[in-house]
N, C-alpha and C positions, 0 to 999 in steps of 0.2 A: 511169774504171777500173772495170773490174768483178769483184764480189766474192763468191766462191762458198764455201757453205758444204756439206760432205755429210753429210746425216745418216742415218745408218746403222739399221736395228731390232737394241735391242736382244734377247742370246742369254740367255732364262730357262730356259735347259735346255744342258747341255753338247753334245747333239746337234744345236742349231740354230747352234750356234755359227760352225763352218767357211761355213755358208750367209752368215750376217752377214761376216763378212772376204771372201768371195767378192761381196757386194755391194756394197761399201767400193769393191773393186778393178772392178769393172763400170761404178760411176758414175768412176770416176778415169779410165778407159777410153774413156767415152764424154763427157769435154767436149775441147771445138773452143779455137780460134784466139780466139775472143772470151773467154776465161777470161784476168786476170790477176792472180788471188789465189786459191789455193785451198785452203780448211781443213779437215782430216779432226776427228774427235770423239778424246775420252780412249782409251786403249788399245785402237786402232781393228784393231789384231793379236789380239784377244784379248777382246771385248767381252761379258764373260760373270763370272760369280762363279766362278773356280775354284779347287779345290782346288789347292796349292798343287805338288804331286806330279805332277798332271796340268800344270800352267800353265806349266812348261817345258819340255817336250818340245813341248807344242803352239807355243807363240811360235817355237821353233826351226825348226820343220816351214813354217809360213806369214808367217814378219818375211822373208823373202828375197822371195818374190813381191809380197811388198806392199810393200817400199822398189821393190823396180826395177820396177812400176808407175806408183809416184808418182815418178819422177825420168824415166823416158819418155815420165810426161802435160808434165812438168817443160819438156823437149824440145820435144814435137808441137806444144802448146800455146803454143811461147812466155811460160809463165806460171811464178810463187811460188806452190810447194808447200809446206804445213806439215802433216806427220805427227806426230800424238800417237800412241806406242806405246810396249811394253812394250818397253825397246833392254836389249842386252846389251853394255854401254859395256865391259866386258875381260873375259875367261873367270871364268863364274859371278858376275860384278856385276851385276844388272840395274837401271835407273833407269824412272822415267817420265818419259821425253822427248819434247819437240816438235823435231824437227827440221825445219830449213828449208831447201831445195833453191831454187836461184836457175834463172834462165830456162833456160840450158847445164846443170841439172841435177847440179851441184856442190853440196854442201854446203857452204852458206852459213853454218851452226851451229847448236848445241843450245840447249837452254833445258831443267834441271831440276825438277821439280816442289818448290814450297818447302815448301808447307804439307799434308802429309800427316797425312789420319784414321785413327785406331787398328787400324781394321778393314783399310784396303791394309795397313799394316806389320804386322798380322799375318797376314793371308789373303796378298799378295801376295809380301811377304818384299822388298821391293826396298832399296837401298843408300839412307841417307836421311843418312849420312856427313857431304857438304858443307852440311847444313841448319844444323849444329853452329857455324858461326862465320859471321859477317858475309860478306856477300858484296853487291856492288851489283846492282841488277837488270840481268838479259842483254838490251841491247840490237842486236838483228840491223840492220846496212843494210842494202838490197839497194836497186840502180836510185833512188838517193836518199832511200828511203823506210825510217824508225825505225818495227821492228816493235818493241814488248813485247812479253809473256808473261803469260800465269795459265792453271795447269788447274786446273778445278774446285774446288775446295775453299779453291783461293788467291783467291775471287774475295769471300769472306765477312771481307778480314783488310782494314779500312780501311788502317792502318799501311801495310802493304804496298803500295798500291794509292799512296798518298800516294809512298814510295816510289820508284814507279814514272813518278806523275807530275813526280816532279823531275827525270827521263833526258828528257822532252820526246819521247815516243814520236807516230807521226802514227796509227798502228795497232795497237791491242791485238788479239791472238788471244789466244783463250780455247776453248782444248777441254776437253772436259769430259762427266762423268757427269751429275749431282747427279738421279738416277733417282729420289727424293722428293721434289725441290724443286715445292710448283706451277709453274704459268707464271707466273702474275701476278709471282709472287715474283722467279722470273729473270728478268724485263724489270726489275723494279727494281734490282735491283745493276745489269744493265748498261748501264742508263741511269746509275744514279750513278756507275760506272766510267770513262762516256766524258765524261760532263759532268766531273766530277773530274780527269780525264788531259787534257784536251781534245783529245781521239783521236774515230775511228773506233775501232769495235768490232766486230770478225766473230768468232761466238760458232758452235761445230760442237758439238752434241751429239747422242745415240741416241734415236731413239724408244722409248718403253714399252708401245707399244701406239698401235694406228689411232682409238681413244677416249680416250686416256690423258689424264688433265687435270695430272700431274706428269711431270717429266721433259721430254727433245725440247728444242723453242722454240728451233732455229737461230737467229739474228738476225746484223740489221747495225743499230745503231745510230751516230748521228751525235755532232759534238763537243757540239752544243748539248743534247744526251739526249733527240733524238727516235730513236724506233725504225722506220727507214726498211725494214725489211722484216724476217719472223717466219713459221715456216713449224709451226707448233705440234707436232702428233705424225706427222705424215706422216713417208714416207722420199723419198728422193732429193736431189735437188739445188737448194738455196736459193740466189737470182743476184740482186743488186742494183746497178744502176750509181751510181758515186759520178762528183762531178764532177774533183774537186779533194784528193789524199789527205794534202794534206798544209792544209787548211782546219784556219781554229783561231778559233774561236766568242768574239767579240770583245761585250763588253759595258760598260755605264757604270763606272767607280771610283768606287763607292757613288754614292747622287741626286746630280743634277745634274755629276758629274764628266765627265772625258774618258775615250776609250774607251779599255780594257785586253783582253787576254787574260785568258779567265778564269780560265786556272792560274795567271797572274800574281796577277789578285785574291784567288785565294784564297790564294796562298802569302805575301803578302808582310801579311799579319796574322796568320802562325802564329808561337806561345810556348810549342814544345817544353819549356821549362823546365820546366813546368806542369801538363806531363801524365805522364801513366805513364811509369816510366823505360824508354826502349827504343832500340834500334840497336847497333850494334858493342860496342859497354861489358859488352850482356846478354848473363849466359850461360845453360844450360838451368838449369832448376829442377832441385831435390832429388831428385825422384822420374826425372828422365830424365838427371842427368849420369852418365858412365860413371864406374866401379871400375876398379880401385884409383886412391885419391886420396890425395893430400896436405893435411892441414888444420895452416895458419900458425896456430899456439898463441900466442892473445895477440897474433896480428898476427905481423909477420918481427920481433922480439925481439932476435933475433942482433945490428942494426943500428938499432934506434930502440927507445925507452921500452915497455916490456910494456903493450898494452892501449889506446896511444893511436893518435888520427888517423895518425901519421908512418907507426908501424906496419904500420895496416891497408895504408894506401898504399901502403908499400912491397913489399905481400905483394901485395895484387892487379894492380899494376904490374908483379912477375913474373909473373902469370899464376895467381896460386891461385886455385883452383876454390872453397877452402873457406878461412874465416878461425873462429876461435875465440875469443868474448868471454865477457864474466862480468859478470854482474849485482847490483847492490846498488842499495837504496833511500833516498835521501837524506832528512834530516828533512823536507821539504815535499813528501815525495811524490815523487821526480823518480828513474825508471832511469836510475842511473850507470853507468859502464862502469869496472871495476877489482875486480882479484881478490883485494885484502885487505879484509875489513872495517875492518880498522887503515889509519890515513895514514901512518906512521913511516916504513915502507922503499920505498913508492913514491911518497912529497911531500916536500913541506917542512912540510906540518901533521902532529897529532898528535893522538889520540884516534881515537873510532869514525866512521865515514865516516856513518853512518845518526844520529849525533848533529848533523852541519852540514847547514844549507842548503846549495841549487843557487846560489846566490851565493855563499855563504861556499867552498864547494869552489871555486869558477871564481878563487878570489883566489891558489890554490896553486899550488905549481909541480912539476909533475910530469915534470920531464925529467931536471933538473940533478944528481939522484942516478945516473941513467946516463951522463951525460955532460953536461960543461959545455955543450958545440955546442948542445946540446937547453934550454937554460933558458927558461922562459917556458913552455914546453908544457904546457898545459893541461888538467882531465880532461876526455872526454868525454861527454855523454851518449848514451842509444841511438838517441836521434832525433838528434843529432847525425849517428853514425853510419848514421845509414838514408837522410837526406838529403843525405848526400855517395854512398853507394856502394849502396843500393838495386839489387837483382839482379845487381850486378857480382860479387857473390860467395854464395853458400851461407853462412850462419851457422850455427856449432854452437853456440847460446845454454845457456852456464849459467847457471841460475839459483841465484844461492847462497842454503842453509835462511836461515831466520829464527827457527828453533824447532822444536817437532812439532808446527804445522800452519803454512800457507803463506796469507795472508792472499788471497781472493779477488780484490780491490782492486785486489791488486800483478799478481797476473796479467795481470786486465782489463785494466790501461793497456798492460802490454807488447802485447797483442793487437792493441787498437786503435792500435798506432804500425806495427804490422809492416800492420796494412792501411791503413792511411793514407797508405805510401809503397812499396806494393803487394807485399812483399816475402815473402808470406804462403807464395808456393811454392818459398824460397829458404831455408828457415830449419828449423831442427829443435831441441827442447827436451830440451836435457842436464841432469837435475836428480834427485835423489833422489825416492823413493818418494813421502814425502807432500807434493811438488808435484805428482809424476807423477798422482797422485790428484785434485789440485785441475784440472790442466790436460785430463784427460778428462770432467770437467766442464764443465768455460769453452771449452774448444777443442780436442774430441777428432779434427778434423782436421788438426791440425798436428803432423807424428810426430814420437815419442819417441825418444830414448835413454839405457837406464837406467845411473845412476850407480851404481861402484864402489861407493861408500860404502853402509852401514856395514859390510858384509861381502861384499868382491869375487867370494868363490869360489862363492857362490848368484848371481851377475847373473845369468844365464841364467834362472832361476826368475823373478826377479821380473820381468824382461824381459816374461815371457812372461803373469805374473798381470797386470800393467799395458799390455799390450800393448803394449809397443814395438816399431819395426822397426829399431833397432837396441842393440847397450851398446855402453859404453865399459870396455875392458879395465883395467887400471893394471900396469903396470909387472911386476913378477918376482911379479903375483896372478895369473895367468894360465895354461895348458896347452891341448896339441891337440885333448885332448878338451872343454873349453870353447868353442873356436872350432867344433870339428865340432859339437859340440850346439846352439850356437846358428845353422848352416848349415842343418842340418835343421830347425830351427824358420820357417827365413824370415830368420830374423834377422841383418843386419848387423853387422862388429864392426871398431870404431875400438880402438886401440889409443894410449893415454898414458904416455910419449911416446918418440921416438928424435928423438936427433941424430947420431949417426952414421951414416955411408951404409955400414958394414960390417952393421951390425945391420940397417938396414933391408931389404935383401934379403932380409934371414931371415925379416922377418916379412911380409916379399908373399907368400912363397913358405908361407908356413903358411895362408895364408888371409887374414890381416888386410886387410880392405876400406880401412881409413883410419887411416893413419898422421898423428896430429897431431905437428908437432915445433915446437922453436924458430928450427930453423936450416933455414926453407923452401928456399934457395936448394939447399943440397948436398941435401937431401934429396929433393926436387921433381926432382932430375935420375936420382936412382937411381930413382925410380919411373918416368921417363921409357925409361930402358935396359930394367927388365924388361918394360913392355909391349912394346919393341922385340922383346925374345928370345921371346915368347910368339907373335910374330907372324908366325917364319918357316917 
């Protein structure tokens, strides 16, 4: 089987641009009968930095010659064509897609870029929409043969690539920019790629230049992670014959053992448990999930114990973006999770929570005052919580005073628990002034939102003295002009709380970003309805 890769010059100037997509379609032009894979580079319609103003009307003008190009080499050739371009998947969406054209020139299917850098989604503007929820990797058949996918930037995301090698692909295509990478540096991912998938690898990317020492480096690498051909900064047409596309680089089960595949041996010693929490479960971080949100207060309330595991469960199990806990420090040092510093109305003990031990708490019963069903239920701690549901959800940690000033101590441990079960871009600190004080000390990377207390109607001030990027509103302390002022500032604003789904309309539509309530479920649906009505 023979495997062609085109690599294109890149366009450092908008004028040289149309030349580049006219030699894209020159080399597609000119392979024969002996082509039976052939991969173009990253937005091979479009191979240039542009403006963003500009970069649609040009893809509009030249994505038509260049698909019915690659789908008549598709033809002539008898050969699998894969285009990476800039597609317009429905009027004004655009994706970066590889599409795959079978022998008859049919489309075979898409494959979406998964892992996009700040710079496309802000220079390109393209729909990055499905990146948002779990999806399994797109794998294409054609004529018996499992192609994968990665452009560029997905090629740096081990997870990913693991992934990928659990769909059993025989061929990874990989188009792509990466116009900084050395070479050296690209032959090494795509050797670890193909040894990792135990695939072929046909990698298409642009030249940067006739001397260029970054960038280019076409290749086809094998399962075993030799690199069977590399065409460094040149342009044109990279060709390598494989024997067998569907070869799968077989090796000992550890010394002395009998022979395995090697995605076998590597997969069958992995302990996901163990590692960073990741796959379907995780949602975006803090900083990239969308508005307007819903935050389960105290967990779903409505229907389990305020503050405990049942709770949380039950609020992320519907689907909350965001849960809400509360912090105390138990006599031996240990963040508990419960919003009295008293045990009276949420246990069966009595006295101050920060006078018992982490043992002596764990003997109470924290259900049975909401419901007999719930007896036995336990407090939690916050590594409790972080070891059960780590990135499943955004926390809006309060931290409750201890006095007028916040012991450094107390901070640190909570720090070192949120990076210890990696949860560091999933969390934001709700606390008055002089922790807000203490925590832009210990951890001025993990954003603020300033507390109500002790006087609501200045949040916006202090917001802004302790740099928060958000407050939390409270209840009838609130007006439009606090919400627009803290809009103008940058600043986000949570509001505490609603359960009714009459009111909460009211306060989407004033502005309110985050609505904490108790009763996630009704509530979580009226904020469903007005992104709907915002949408048509």
């Amino acid at each position: 089987m023979k495997l062609c890769a085109i690599q294109i010059p890149y366009a450092h100037s908008l004028d040289t641009v149309e030349s580049s997509v006219n030699f894209a379609i020159e080399q597609l032009n000119s392979c024969d009968s002996s082509c039976d894979l052939i991969l173009l580079p990253e937005y091979a319609n479009a191979p240039a930095a542009f403006p963003y103003e500009e970069l649609i009307p040009f893809v509009r003008k030249h994505t038509p010659r260049l698909i019915e190009a690659a789908k008549k080499t598709a033809l002539r050739c008898n050969a699998i064509v894969a285009v990476n371009y800039f597609c317009e998947v429905k009027p004004d969406c655009f994706r970066n897609t590889t599409r795959v054209f079978d022998r008859q020139g049919n489309i075979a299917g898409d494959f979406y870029k998964q892992h996009l850098p700040g710079s496309e989604k802000r220079g390109c503007k393209p729909d990055f929409s499905y990146t948002r929820k779990f999806r399994a990797p797109d794998i294409i058949e054609v004529d018996g043969i499992r192609f994968g996918f990665l452009i560029c930037y997905d090629t740096y995301y081990s997870e990913y690539v693991a992934h990928i090698a659990h769909h059993h692909p025989d061929i990874v295509l990989v188009s792509s920019f990466q116009r900084a990478e050395r070479q050296d540096m690209l032959e090494m991912l795509n050797q670890h790629l193909a040894f990792y998938c135990n695939s072929y690898v046909l990698r298409a990317s642009v030249s940067m230049g006739e001397n260029a020492e970054v960038g280019g480096n076409s290749m086809v690498v094998s399962p075993d992670g030799k690199i069977l051909a590399r065409y460094g900064s040149k342009t044109g047409i990279l060709s390598c014959e494989i024997s067998d596309p569907h070869y799968k680089y077989m090796r000992s089960n550890s010394f002395s053992g009998g022979m395995i595949t090697n995605d076998h041996f590597i997969e069958q010693g992995r302990t996901p448990w163990a590692y960073r929490p990741c796959g379907s479960m995780v949602i975006e971080p803090e900083q990239d999930h969308p508005y307007p949100r819903v935050c389960a207060h105290r967990g779903f309330n409505f229907v389990a114990p305020e503050n405990t595991m049942p709770a949380f469960g039950a609020a992320i199990a519907l689907g909350a973006p965001e849960i809400e806990l509360d912090i105390h420090f138990s006599k031996d040092g240990i963040p508990m999770v419960s919003h009295d510093s008293t045990l009276e109305r949420v246990s069966n003990g009595s006295g101050e929570l920060s006078s018992k031990t982490y043992a002596e708490l764990k003997e109470l019963d924290f259900g049975s005052r909401f419901n007999e069903n719930f007896a036995g239920t336990r407090i939690a701690s916050f590594e409790e919580v972080l070891s059960k549901f780590a990135r499943q959800a955004i926390i809006n940690l309060h931290i409750k005073s201890v006095g007028k000033s916040y012991p450094e101590e107390y901070l640190r441990k909570i720090v070192e628990l949120l990076k210890r079960y990696d949860h560091m871009e999933h969390v934001y600190l709700m606390a008055t002034a002089e922790i807000m004080e203490v925590a832009l000390k210990i951890a001025p990377e993990i954003p603020r939102c300033m507390s109500a207390d002790p006087d609501p109607w200045t949040i916006v001030d202090r917001a802004i003295e302790y740099k928060c990027s958000k407050v939390q509103l409270y209840r009838q302390y609130y007006n439009q002009e606090m919400i627009d002022k803290a809009h103008a500032q940058g600043i986000l604003c949570n509001y505490f709380f609603c359960d009714t789904p009459e009111e909460a309309r009211k306060f989407f539509e004033m502005g309110i970003d985050t609505i904490l309530t108790n009763n996630y479920l009704a509530i979580s649906q009226v904020r469903d309805e007005f992104v709907k009505s915002r949408q048509k």
